[in-house]
C-alpha positions as CSV (number, residue, x, y, z in Angstrom):
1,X,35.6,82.5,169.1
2,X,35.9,80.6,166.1
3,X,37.5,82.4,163.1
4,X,35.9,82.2,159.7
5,X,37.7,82.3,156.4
6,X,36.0,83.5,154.0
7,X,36.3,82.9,150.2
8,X,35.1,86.3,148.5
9,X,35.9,85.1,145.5
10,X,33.8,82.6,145.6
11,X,31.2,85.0,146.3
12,X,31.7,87.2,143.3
13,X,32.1,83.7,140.9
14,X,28.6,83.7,142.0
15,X,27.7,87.8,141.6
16,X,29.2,87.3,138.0
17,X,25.6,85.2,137.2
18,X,23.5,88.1,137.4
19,X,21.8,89.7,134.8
20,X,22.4,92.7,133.1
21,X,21.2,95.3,130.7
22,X,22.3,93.8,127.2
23,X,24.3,91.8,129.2
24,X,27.1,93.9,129.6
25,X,28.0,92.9,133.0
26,X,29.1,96.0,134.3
27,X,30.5,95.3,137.9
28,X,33.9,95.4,139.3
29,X,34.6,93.7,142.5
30,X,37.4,94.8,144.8
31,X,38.1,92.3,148.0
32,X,40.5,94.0,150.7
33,X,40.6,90.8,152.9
34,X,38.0,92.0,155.4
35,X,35.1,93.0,152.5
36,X,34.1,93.5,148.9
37,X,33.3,97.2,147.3
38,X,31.0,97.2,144.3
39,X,31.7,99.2,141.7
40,X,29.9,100.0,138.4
41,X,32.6,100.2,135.2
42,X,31.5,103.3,133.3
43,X,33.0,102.2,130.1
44,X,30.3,99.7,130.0
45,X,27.2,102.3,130.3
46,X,24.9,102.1,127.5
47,X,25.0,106.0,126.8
48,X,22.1,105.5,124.0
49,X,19.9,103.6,126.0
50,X,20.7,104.5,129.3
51,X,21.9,107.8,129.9
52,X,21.2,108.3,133.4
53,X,23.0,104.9,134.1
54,X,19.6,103.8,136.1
55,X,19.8,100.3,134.3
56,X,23.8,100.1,134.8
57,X,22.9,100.3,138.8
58,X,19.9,98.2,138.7
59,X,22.5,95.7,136.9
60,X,25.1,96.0,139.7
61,X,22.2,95.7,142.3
62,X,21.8,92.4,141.1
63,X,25.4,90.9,141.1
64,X,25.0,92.8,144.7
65,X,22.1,90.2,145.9
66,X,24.1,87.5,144.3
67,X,27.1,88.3,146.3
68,X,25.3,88.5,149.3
69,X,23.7,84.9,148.6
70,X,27.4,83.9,148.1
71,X,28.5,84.9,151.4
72,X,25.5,83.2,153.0
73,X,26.8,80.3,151.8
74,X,30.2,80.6,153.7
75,X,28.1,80.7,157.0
76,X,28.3,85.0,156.6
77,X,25.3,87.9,156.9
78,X,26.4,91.3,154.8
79,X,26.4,94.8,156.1
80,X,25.6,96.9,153.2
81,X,26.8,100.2,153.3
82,X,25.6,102.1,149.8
83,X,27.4,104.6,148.2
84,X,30.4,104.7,151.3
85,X,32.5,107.2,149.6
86,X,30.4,110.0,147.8
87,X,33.1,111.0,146.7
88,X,33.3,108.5,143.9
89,X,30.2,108.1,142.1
90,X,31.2,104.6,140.9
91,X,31.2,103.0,144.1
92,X,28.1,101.2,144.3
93,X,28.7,99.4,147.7
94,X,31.1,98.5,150.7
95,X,29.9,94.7,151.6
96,X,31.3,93.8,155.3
97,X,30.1,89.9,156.2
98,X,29.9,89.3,159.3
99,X,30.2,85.8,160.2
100,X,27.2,84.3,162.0
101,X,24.6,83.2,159.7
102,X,23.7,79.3,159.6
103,X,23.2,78.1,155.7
104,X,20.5,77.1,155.0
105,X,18.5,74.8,152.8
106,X,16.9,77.8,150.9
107,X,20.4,79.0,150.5
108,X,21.4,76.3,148.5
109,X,18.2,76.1,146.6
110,X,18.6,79.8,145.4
111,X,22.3,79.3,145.0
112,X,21.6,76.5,142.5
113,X,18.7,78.2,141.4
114,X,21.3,81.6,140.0
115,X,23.3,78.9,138.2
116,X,21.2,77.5,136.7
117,X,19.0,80.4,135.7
118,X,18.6,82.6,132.1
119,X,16.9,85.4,130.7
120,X,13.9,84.1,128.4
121,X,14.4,85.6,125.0
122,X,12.3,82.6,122.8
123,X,8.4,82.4,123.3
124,X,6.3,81.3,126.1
125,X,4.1,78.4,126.8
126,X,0.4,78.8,126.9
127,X,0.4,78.1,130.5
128,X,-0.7,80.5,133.6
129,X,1.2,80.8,136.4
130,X,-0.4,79.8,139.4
131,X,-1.6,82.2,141.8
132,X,0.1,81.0,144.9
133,X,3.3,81.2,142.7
134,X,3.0,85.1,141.6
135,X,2.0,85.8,145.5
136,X,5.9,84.1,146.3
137,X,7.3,85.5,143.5
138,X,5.8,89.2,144.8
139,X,6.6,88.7,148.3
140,X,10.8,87.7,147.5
141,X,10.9,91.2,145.6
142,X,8.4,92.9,148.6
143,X,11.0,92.0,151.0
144,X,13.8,94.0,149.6
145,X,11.7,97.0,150.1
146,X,10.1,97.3,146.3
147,X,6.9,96.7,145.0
148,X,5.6,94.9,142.6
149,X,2.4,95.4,140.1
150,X,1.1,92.5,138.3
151,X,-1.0,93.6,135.3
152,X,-3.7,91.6,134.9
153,X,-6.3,94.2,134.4
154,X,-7.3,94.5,130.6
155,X,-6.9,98.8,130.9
156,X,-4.1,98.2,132.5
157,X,-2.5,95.6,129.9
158,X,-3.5,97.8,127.4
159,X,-1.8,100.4,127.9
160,X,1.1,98.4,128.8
161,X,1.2,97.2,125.3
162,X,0.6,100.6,123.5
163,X,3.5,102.4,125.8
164,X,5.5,99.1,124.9
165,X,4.8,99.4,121.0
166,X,5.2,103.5,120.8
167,X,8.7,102.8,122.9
168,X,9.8,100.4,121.2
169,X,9.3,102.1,117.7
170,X,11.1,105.1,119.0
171,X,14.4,103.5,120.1
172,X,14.2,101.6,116.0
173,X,14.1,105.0,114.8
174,X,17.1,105.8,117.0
175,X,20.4,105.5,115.0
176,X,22.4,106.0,118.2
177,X,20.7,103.2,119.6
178,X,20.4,101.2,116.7
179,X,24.2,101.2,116.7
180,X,24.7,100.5,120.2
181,X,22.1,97.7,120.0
182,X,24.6,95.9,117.1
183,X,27.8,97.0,119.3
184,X,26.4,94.8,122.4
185,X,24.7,91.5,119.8
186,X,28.3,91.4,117.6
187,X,30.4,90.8,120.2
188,X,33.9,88.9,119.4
189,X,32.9,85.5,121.0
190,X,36.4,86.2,123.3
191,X,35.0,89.0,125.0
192,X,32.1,86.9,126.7
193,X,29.5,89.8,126.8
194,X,26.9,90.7,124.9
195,X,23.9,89.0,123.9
196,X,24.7,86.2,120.9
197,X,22.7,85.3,117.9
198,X,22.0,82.0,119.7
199,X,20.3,83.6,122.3
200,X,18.2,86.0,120.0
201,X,15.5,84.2,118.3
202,X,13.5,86.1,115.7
203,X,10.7,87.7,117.5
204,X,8.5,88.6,114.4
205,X,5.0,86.5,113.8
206,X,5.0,85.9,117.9
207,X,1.3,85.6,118.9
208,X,1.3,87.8,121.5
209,X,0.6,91.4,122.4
210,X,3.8,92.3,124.6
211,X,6.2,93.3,122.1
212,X,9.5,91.4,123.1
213,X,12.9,93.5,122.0
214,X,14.3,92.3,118.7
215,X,17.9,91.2,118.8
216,X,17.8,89.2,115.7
217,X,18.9,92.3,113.2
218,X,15.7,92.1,110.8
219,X,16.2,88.1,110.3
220,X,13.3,86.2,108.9
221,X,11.1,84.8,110.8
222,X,10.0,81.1,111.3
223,X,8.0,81.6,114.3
224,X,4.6,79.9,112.5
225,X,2.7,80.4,109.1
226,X,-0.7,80.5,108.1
227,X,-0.8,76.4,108.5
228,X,0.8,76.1,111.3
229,X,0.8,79.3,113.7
230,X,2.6,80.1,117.0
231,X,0.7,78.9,119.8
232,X,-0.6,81.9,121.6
233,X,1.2,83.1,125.3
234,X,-0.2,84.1,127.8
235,X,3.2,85.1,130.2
236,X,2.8,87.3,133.4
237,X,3.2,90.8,133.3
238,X,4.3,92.6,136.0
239,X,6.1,95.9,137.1
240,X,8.7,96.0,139.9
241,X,9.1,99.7,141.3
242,X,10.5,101.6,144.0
243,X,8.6,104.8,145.7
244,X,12.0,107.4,144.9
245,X,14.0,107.0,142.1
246,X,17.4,107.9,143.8
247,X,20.8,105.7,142.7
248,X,19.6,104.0,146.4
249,X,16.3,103.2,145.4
250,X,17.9,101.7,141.6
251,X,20.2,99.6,143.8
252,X,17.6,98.4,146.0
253,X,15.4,97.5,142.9
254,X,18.6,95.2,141.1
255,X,19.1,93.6,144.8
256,X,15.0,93.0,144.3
257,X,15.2,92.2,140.6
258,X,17.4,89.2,141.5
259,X,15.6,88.1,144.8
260,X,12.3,87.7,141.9
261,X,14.3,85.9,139.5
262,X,15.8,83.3,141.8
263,X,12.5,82.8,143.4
264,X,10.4,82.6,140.1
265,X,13.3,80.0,138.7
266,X,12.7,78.0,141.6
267,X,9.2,77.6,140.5
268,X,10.2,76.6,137.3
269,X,9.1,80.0,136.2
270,X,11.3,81.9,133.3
271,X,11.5,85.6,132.8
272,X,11.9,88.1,129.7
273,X,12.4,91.8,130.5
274,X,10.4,94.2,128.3
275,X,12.9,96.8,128.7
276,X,12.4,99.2,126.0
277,X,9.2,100.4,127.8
278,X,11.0,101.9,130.5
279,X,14.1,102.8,128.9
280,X,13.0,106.3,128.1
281,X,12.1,108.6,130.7
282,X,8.8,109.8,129.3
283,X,7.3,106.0,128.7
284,X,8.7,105.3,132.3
285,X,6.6,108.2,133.7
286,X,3.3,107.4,131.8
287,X,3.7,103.9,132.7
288,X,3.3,104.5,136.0
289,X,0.7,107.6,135.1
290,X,-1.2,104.9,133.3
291,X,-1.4,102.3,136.1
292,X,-2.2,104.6,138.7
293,X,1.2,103.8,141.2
294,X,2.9,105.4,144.0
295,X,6.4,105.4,142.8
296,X,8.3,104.7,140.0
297,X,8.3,101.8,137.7
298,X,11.8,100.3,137.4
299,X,11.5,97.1,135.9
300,X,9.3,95.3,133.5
301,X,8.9,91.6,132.6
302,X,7.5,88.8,131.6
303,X,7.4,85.6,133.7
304,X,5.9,82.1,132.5
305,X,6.8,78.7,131.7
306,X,9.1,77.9,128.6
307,X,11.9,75.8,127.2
308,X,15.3,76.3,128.5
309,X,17.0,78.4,126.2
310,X,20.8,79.0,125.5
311,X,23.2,80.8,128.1
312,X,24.5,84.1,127.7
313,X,28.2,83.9,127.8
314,X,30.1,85.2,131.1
315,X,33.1,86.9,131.7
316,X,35.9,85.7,133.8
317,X,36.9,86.5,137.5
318,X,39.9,87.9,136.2
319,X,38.2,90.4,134.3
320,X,35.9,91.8,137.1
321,X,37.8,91.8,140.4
322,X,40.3,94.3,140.8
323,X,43.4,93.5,143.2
């Protein structure tokens, strides 16, 4: 039998790309020779915005799929055992490869794909995404045992963008969050977390209905004037949801998350979360109240074509694997 060696550091250079809630990049990575266990670092919960630490997991669940996608590469599949030692609620996961998977092609696509990708903070084209696109982009979140609601329906946007609005004014009016939000876009450029002024663009005088999240700390804006206005965008909105809404099912739903995003960057396709409407428990229940779905809503976003934007910054290896 021929012995594999594999790299799992490698694998979590490539975990390290995932997104994250404010981009806080709360994963720790421990290798033991044989496999990697996942952890979540609970210094690096957003206690204002996310109690519960639902987003920190969905966060992890997506350096997870990454990993995964990693060890692909070395010619290894992944057992995934979730939440191995109950004992510790920090453990996210115990990731065993097991060496006897081929790489393929679409490995290396989606591999280069999570280098190359970012979350869209600036505005959209005025482009629509092809159908045949959104039915891929559905189906690489659909096999990770989620589902996914695109809202298209004009009831249906509309209430999106009312819960959106009345969410997003309550977290302004929050001084806890408020705080937090400047703790997490003031970050000491040594740190390499955070989300940067160069990667918040003002998002006042944006013609469109889907109010993105203001990072920009009340700057003016230059989006477009009387004489000149914003062209008008017309992003995807969809909803990506799970049917129980245990730590599992959050997990699962950060390991889909990422599955959608590779597969939408593929296409060319970029993708903004609209966070703040499912932030708070009670605009995450009437969410899925007001769209009529069997489960609960997890993740919302914005997909379309735009510009390449700048990178949020990463942290190193060092920081996030433990010996």
């Amino acid at each position: 039998m021929t012995t594999v060696h594999l790299d799992l550091a490698a694998a979590v250079e490539l975990a390290r790309l995932a997104p994250s809630v404010h981009n806080t990049q709360p994963w720790r990575f421990r290798p033991d020779g044989v496999a990697l266990t996942l952890s979540r670092d609970p210094d690096r919960r957003l206690k204002a915005l996310d109690p519960s630490g639902r987003q920190q997991v969905i966060s992890c669940g997506a350096a997870l799929h990454l990993a995964r996608l990693g060890l692909r590469l070395q010619g290894a599949d992944t057992e995934v055992v979730p939440f191995p030692t109950p004992s510790e609620a920090d453990v996210l996961a115990r990731l065993v490869p097991v060496p006897s998977h081929t790489v393929s092609a679409e490995d290396v696509v989606l591999a280069d794909a999570a280098r190359h990708r970012h979350t869209q903070r600036g505005p959209f084209e005025p482009r629509v995404v092809p159908h045949d696109v959104v039915a891929e982009i559905r189906a690489a979140a659909h096999e990770r045992g989620t589902w996914v609601r695109v809202v298209d329906d004009p009831d249906d946007l509309a209430a999106l963008t009312v819960l959106l609005a009345r969410a997003d004014e309550d977290e302004l009016a929050d001084p806890a969050y408020q705080e937090e939000l400047a703790r997490w876009t003031a970050r000491p450029e040594s740190t390499r977390d955070g989300v940067p002024a160069s990667a918040t663009p003002d998002v006042h005088g944006r013609a469109t209905n889907l109010r993105p999240r203001d990072f920009s700390g009340g700057r003016e804006t230059t989006a477009g004037t009387a004489a000149n206005p914003p062209a008008v965008e017309r992003p995807l909105a969809l909803v990506l949801g799970t049917e129980q809404d245990t730590p599992t099912d959050w997990l699962r739903a950060g390991e889909a998350l990422m599955a959608l995003l590779l597969r939408a960057a593929v296409e060319g396709i970029q993708a903004q979360p609209l966070g703040q409407v499912v932030d708070r428990e009670w605009s995450r229940a009437r969410l899925g109240a007001a769209l009529g779905v069997v489960g609960h809503p997890q993740m919302v976003l914005r997909l379309g074509y735009a510009k390449p934007g700048p990178e949020s910054p990463r942290r190193s290896l060092d920081d996030i694997i433990d010996s």
